[in-house]
Every structure is written in structure tokens, then in C-alpha cells.
N, C-alpha and C positions, 0 to 999 in steps of 0.2 A: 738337588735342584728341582726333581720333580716335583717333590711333598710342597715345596715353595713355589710353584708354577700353578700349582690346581688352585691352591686358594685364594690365588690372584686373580685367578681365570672366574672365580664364582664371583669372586667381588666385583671385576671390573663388568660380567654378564647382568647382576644387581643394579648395578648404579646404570649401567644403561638402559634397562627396561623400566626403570624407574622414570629416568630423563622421557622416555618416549611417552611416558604415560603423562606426565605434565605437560609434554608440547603441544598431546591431543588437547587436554585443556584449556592451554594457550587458543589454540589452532580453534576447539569449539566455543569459545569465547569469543574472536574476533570476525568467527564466521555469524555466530548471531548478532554481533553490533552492525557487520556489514550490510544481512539481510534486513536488520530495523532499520539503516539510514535509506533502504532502496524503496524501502516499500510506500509508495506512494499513498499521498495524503487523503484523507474522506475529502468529498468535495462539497462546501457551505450551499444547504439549497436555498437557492435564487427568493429574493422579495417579488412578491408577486404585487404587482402596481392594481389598485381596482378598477376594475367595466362596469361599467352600467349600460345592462340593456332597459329598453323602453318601448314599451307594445304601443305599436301605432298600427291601425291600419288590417288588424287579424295578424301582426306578425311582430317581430322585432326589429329595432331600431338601434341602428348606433351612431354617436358622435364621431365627427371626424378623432378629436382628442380621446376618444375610446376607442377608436377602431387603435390607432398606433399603440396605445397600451396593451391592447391584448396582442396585435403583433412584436413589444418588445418582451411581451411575458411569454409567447411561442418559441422565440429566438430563446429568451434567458432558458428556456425548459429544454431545450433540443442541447444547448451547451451544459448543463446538468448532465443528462443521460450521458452525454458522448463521455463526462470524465467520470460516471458511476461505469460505466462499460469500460476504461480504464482499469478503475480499479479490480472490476471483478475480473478481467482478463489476468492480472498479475498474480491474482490468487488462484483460480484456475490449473494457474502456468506450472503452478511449485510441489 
């Protein structure tokens, strides 16, 4: 009974280290799909709308309609950085 118990005992130690060595597999496969769906997107830089300054006077001038352009291209740029600051923080993190 013993000579038939050890070589049971090696086989059945085989196929289980075997198993564990696939589920790491498994297991490091589904951890990199997990960390590829988390990892947040690059962010599309912003269109910048054009200004036109115009020297009047020894200095610069802007139009009403350029003053708002370049304050919606301030606004577009600050929500820019905040989602590149996003992203570098995740990467940072890991």
C-alpha cells in the first residue's frame, strides 16, 4: 500500500503545482487587462480660438470679441492641465 501511496502522492503534488502555476497566469493576465481598462485616457489638447492684439496708443488693444476668446482659451487651458495632472498622478501612484 505504501509503494502505491508515494507515487500518488508525487503525482497528485505535480498536477497541483502545475495548476498554481497557470492560475498565476490566469491571475497576471487579468490583472493587466484590469490595470489597462483603469488607466485613464491622455487628454485631446484644447483648440485654441485666435486673438488679435492691436497697438494703439504705445500699448495693446483688444476687442470685446478677443478679450472673450482668449478668456475661453484660459478656461480651455486650466481644464487641460487639471486632466494632464490626472493623468500623471495615476502614474505617479503605481
Amino acid at each position: 500500500m505504501r509503494r502505491l501511496l508515494i507515487p500518488i502522492l508525487f503525482i497528485a503534488l505535480t498536477v497541483s503545482l502545475s495548476s498554481c502555476k497557470s492560475a498565476q497566469k490566469i491571475i497576471d493576465t487579468e490583472l493587466a487587462e484590469t490595470l489597462a481598462a483603469l488607466q485613464p485616457p491622455m487628454p485631446t489638447p484644447p483648440i485654441m480660438e485666435p486673438v488679435v492684439f492691436e497697438d494703439r496708443d504705445g500699448g495693446l488693444w483688444l476687442s470685446y470679441n478677443d478679450y472673450r476668446a482668449l478668456e475661453r482659451n484660459i478656461i480651455a487651458l486650466r481644464e487641460y492641465s487639471r486632466k494632464l495632472e490626472i493623468v500623471i498622478w495615476f502614474y505617479r501612484e503605481e
